[in-house]
C-alpha positions as CSV (number, residue, x, y, z in Angstrom):
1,X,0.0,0.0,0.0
2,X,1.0,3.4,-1.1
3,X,1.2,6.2,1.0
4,X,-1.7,8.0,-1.2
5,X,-3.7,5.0,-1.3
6,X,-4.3,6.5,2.2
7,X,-5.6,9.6,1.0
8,X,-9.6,10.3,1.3
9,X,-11.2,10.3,-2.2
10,X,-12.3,13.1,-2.0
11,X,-10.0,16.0,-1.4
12,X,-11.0,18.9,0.8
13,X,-9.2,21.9,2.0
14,X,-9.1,20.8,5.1
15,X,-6.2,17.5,3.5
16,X,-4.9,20.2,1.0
17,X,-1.1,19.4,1.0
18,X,-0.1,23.2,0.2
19,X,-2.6,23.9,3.3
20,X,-1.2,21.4,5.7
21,X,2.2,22.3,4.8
22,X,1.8,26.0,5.2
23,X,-0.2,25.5,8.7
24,X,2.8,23.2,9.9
25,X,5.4,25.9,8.3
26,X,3.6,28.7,10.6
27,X,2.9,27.1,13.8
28,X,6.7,25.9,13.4
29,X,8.1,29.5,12.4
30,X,5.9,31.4,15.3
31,X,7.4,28.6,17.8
32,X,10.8,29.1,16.7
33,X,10.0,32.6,16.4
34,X,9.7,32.2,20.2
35,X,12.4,30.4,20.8
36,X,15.1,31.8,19.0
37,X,13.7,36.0,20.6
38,X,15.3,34.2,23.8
39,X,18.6,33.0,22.0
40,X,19.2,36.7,20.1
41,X,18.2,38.3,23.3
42,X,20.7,36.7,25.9
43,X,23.6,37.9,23.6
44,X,22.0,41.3,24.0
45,X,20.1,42.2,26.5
46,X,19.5,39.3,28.7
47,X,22.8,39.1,30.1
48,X,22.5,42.5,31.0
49,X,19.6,43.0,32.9
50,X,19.2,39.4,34.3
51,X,22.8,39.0,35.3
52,X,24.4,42.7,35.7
53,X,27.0,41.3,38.7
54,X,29.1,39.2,36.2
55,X,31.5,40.6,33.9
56,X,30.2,40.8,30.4
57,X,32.0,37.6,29.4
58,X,30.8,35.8,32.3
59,X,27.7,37.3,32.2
60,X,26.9,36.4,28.5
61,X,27.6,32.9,29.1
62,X,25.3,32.9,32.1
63,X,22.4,34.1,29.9
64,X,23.5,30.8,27.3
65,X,22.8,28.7,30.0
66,X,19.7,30.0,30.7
67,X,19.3,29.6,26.9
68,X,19.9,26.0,27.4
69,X,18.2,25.4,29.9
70,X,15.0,25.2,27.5
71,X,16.9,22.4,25.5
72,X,17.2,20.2,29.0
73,X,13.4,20.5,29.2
74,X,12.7,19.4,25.1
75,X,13.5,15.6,25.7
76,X,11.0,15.8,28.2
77,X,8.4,17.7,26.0
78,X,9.2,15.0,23.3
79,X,8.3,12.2,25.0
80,X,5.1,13.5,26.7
81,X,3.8,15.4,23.5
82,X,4.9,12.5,21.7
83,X,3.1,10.4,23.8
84,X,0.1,12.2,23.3
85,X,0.6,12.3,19.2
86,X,0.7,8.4,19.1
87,X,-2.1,8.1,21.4
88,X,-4.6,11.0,20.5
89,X,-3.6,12.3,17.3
90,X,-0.9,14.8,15.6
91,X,-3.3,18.2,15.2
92,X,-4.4,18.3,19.0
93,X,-0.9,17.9,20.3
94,X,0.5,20.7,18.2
95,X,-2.0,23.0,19.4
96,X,-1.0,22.4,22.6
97,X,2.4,22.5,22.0
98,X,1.6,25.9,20.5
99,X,-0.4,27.5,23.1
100,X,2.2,26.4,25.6
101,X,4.9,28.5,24.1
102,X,3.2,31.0,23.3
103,X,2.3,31.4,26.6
104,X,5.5,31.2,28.1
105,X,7.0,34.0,25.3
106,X,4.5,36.7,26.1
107,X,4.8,36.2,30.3
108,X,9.1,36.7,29.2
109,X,7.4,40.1,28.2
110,X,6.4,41.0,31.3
111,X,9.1,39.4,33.9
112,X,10.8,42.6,36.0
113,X,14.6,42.5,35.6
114,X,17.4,41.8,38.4
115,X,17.2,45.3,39.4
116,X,13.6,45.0,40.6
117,X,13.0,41.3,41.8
118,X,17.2,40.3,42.4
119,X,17.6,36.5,42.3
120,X,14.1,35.9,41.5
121,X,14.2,37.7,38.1
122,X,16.6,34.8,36.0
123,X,14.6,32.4,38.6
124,X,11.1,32.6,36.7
125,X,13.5,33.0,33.1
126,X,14.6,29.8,33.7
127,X,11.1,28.6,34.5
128,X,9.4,30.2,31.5
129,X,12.9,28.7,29.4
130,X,12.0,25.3,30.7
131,X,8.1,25.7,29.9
132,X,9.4,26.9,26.3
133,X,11.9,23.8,25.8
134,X,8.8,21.6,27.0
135,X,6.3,23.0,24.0
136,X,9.0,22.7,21.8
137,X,10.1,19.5,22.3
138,X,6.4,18.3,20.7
139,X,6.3,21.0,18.0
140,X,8.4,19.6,15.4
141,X,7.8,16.0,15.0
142,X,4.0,16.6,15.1
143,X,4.8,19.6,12.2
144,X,6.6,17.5,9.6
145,X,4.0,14.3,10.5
146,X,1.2,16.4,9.5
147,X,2.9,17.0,6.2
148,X,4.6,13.6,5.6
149,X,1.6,11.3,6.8
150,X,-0.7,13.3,4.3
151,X,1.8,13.3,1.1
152,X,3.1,10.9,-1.5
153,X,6.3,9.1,-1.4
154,X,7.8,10.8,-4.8
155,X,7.8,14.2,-3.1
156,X,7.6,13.2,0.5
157,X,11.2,15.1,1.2
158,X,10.0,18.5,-0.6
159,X,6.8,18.5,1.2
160,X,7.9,17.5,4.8
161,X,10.7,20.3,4.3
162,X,8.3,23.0,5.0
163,X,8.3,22.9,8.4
164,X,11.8,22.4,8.6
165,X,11.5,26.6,7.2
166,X,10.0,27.2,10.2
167,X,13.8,27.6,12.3
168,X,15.2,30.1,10.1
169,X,12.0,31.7,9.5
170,X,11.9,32.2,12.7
171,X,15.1,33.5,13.9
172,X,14.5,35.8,10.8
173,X,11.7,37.3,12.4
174,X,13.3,37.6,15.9
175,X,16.7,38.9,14.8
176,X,14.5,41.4,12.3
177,X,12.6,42.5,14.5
178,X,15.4,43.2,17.2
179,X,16.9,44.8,14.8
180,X,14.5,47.2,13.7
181,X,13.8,48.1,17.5
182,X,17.4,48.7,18.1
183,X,17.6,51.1,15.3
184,X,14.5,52.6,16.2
185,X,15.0,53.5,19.3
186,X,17.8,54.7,21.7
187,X,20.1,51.4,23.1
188,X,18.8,53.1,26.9
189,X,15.0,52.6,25.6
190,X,15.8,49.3,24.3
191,X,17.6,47.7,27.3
192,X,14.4,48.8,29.4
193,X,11.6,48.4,27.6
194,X,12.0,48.1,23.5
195,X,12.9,44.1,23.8
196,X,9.7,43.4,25.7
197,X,7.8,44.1,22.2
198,X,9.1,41.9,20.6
199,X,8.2,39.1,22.9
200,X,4.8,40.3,23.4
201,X,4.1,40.1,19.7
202,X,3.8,36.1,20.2
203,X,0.6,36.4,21.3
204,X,-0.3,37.8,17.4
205,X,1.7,35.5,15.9
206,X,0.6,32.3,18.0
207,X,-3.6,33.5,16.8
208,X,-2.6,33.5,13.4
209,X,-0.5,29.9,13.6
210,X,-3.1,28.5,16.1
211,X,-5.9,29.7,13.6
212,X,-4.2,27.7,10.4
213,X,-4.0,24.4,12.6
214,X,-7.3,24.2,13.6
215,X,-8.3,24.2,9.9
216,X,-6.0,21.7,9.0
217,X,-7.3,17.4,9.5
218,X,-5.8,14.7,11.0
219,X,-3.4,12.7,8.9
220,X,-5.0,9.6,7.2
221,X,-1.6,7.5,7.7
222,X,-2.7,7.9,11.9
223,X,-6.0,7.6,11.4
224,X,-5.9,4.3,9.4
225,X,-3.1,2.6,12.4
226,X,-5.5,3.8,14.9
227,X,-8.0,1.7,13.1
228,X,-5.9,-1.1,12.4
229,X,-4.8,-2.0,16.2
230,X,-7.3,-4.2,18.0
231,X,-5.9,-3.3,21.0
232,X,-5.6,0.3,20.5
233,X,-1.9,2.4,20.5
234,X,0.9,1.3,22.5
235,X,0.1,2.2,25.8
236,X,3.7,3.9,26.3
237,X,4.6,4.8,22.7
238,X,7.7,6.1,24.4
239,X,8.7,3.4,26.3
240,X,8.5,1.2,22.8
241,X,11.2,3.3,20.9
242,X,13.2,3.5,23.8
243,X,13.5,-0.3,24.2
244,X,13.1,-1.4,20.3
245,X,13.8,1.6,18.2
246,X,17.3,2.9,20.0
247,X,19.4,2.1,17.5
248,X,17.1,4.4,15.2
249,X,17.3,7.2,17.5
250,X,20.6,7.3,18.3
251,X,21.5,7.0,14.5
252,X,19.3,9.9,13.3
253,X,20.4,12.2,16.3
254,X,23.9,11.5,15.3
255,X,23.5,12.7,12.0
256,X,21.9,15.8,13.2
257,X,25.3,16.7,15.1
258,X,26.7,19.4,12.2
259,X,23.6,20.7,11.4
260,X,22.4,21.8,14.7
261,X,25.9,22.9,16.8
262,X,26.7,24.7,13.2
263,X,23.0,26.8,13.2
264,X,23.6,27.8,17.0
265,X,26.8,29.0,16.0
266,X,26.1,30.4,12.2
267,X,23.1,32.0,13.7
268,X,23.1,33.2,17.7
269,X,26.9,32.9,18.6
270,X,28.0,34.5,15.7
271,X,26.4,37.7,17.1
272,X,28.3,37.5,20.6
273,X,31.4,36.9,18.5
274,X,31.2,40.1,16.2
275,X,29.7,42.4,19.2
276,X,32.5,40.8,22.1
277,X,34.8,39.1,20.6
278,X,35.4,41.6,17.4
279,X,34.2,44.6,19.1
280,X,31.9,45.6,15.9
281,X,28.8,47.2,16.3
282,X,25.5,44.1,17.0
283,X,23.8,45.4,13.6
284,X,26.4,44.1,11.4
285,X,25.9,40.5,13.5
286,X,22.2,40.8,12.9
287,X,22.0,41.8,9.5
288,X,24.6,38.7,8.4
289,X,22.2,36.4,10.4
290,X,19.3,37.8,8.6
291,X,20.4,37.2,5.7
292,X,22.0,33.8,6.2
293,X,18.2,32.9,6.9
294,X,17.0,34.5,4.2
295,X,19.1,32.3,2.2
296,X,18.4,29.0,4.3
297,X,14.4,30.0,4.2
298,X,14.7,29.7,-0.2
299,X,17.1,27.1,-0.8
300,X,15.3,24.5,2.3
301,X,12.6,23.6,-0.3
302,X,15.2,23.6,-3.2
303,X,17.1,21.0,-1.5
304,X,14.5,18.9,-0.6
305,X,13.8,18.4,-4.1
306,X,17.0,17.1,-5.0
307,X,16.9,14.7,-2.2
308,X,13.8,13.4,-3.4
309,X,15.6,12.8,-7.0
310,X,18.7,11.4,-5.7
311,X,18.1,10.2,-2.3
312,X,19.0,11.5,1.9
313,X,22.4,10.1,1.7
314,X,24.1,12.5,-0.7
315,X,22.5,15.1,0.7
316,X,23.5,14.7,4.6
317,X,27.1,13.3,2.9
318,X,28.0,16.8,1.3
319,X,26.3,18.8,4.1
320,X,28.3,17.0,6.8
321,X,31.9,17.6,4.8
322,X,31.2,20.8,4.2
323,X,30.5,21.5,7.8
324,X,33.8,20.1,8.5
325,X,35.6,22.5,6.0
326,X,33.5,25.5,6.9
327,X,34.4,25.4,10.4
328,X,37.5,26.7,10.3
329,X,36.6,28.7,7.0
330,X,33.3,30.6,9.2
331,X,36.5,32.2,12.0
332,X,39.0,32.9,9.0
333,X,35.9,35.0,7.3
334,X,35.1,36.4,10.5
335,X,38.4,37.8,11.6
336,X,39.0,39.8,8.7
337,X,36.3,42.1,10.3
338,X,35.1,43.1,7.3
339,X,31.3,43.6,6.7
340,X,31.1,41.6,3.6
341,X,33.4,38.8,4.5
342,X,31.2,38.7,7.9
343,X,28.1,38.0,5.6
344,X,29.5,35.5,3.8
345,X,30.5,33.3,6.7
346,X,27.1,33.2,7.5
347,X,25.4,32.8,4.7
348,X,27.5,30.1,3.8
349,X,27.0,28.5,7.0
350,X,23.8,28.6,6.7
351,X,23.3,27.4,3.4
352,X,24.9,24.1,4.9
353,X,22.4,24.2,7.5
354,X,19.9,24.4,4.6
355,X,21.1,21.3,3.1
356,X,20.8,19.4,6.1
357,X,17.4,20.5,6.7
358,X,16.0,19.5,3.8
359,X,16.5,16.0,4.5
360,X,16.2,15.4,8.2
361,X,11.9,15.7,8.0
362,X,11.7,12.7,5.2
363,X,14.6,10.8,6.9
364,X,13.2,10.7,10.2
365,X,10.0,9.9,9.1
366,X,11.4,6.7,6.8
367,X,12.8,5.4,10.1
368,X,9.3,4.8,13.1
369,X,6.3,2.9,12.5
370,X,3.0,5.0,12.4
371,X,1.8,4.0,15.9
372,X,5.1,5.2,17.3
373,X,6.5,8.0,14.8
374,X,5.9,11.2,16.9
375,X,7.7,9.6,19.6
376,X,10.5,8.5,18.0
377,X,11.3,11.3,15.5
378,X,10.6,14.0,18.3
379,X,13.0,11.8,20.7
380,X,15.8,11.7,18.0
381,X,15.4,15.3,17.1
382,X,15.4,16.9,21.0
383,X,18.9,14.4,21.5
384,X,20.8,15.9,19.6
385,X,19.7,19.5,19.8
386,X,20.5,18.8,23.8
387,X,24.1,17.1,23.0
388,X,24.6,19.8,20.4
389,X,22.4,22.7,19.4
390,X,22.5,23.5,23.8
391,X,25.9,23.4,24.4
392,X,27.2,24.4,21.2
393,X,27.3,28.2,22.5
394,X,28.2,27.3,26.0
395,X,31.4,25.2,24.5
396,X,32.0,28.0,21.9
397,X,32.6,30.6,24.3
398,X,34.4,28.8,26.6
399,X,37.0,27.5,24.2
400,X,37.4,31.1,23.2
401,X,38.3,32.1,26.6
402,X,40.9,29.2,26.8
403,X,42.4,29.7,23.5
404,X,41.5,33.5,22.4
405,X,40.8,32.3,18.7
406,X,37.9,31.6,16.6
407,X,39.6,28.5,15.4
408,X,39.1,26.6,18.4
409,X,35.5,26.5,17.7
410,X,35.8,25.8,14.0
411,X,37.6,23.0,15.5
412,X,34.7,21.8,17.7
413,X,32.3,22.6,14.7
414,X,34.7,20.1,12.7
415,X,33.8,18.0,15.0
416,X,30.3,17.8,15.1
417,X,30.2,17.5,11.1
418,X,32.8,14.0,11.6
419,X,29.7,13.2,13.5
420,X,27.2,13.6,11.3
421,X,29.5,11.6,8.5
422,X,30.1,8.5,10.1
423,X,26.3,8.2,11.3
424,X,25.6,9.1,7.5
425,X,28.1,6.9,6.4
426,X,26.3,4.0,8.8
427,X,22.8,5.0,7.6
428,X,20.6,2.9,4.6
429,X,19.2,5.2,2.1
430,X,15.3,5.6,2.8
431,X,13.9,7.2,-0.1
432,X,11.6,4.3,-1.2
433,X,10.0,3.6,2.1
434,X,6.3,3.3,2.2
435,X,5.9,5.2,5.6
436,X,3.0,2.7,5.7
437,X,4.4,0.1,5.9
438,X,7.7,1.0,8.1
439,X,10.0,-2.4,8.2
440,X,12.8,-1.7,10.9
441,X,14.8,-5.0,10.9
442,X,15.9,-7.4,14.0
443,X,13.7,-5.8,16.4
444,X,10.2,-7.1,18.0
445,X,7.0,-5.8,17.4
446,X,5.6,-3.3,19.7
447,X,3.7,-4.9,22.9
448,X,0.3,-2.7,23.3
449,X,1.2,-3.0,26.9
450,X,4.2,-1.4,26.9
């Protein structure tokens, strides 16, 4: 069976692909819209006003931690909203998981700084972080299932893309709109009240995503598993990837190494680097971030395309090698402190990201069953964004202040793309894969009362 043969008859706009891919590419861009406003903002305001006794080195990698913080709490939002996507459906969890976070963004609005409320102040950011970490740990396995589960197996990777536009669509909007309030506005206004706008505009953004999800319909692929077990879902979808799928998580997490340390550090360390480490003024950091997403927003889709025509393999193959090269070309670009050269290193870096992207919605899908998919794709997706997209900026600045040079990151960047190769190089190709009909080899079926 097909993946289409899955498809109602009769189309409606309710299981339009362009629809369902659009409503999964907003709720993902307004929750990494979210998300990322927190990352942008500890490099420049968070570490001033939340931990003004450090010293601005110190201080800035306080505000990281903070910033990872949310990634401790996604594992944990995986396997509970992922849970509740095997069990109850994919559309109600990502509403949830959208509410949640929006939630949490708009009360960051409103939190008093140290000044006011002392040690209480980064107290309740870390709880808001955590809450964020926790809706976003659901969010993007439920986005690309909605997509995936409704589309066709020749174009599965272009379509299930879409929401993979959602993180540099996102940190588009946050660093833009940063932007535009730092040039607005004096640097005095925007350290006291300027930044809150920006967070309070979630709650506009989270109508309009929330609005598009409601209108979308359950996928058929979950519908017709529901209908097909006797005995209902796995009781404990989690607990059945985590005792028969492992090898499949750890494998697509692995591969995910380059591609997530490198868009922490293409996309929010880069801007600590060019303001601290470079001394340049934060719009030139900004406006090389926006447009590296710019870029990663138009070629995501192109991408994807190819990996549908020659397979996931060559794709993640080049990515990962070029990761490896770019690391240490990204500091050389940088240190020239020239505008241009600035730009490039992150555009380039992000273009990497890009290619990575485009595959990682199709591939993950390809490797879980139906009754277990949203909690083994959001389980090997929130792994490695907490062994590598977290730390990535903690590790980055750190090495800095051991070695003073750029090129001990690259190094660690290196790293994380040798990673991403040999788990590539381990991986079977998964383009032909009937996401219906999910074979995963030497391991047992799932036990409904697991």
């Amino acid at each position: 069976m097909t993946d289409t043969a899955v498809q109602p008859s009769k189309r409606t706009a309710h299981t339009s692909l362009p629809l369902i891919a659009g409503s999964s590419l907003a709720g993902t861009a307004v929750e990494w819209y979210d998300f990322f406003l927190y990352g942008t903002a500890s490099a420049l305001v968070f570490n001033q006003l939340f931990f003004p006794k450090a010293d601005p080195l110190v201080g800035t990698m306080l505000a990281f931690a903070t910033y990872a913080v949310g990634f401790v709490a996604r594992p944990v939002g995986a396997a509970v909203l992922g849970h509740y996507g095997d069990r109850r459906g994919r559309r109600a969890t990502l509403i949830a998981s959208l509410l949640l976070m929006g939630a949490a963004t708009f009360l960051i609005a409103l939190l008093p700084p140290y000044s006011v409320l002392g040690a209480a102040a980064p107290a309740l950011l870390v709880l808001l972080r955590l809450v964020q970490g926790f809706a976003l740990g659901g969010e993007w396995g439920g986005a690309v299932l909605l997509v995936s589960e409704h589309g066709d197996r020749t174009r599965r990777a272009f379509w299930a893309s879409w929401p993979n536009v959602g993180p540099p669509l996102g940190n588009l909007l946050a660093a833009g709109v940063l932007a535009l309030l730092g040039a607005v506005m004096s640097e005095d206004a925007f350290l006291d009240w300027g930044w809150r706008i920006a967070f309070a505009l979630s709650a506009l953004l989270v109508i309009i995503g929330l609005w598009l999800r409601l209108y979308v319909a359950e996928t058929p692929l979950w519908k017709q598993a529901e209908a097909a077990q006797s005995g209902g879902p796995p009781r404990l979808p989690v607990g059945v990837v985590v005792r028969h799928h492992w090898r499949q998580v750890v494998l697509a997490a692995a591969t995910r190494f380059g591609e997530n340390a490198g868009f922490y550090i293409y996309s929010l360390l880069v801007i600590t680097y060019v303001t601290e480490m470079l001394d340049l003024d934060k719009s030139i950091g900004l406006t090389a971030v926006m447009i590296g997403q710019g870029i990663a927003v138009v070629t995501i889709p192109l991408f994807a395309v190819m990996a549908d025509r020659v397979g996931r393999r060559p794709i993640y193959l080049a990515a990962s090698v070029a990761t490896i090269i770019w690391g240490f070309a990204f500091f050389a670009l940088l240190d020239t402190r020239n505008t241009g050269a600035i730009i490039a290193a992150v555009a380039g870096g992000l273009l990497i990201f890009a290619a990575f992207s485009a595959v990682i919605g199709a591939f993950f899908s390809e490797l879980f069953p139906t009754e277990i998919r949203y909690s083994g794709i959001s389980l090997a997706y929130n792994l490695a964004s907490v062994l590598a997209g977290s730390l990535a900026p903690i590790i980055a600045v750190a090495l800095y202040s051991r070695f003073g040079t750029g090129y001990a990151i690259g190094a660690y960047l290196a790293a994380m793309g040798a990673i991403s190769l040999v788990a590539t190089l381990i991986a079977k190709e998964t383009r032909t894969i009937d996401l219906a009909n999910v074979d995963v080899p030497n391991t047992p079926e799932p036990s409904r009362q697991s």
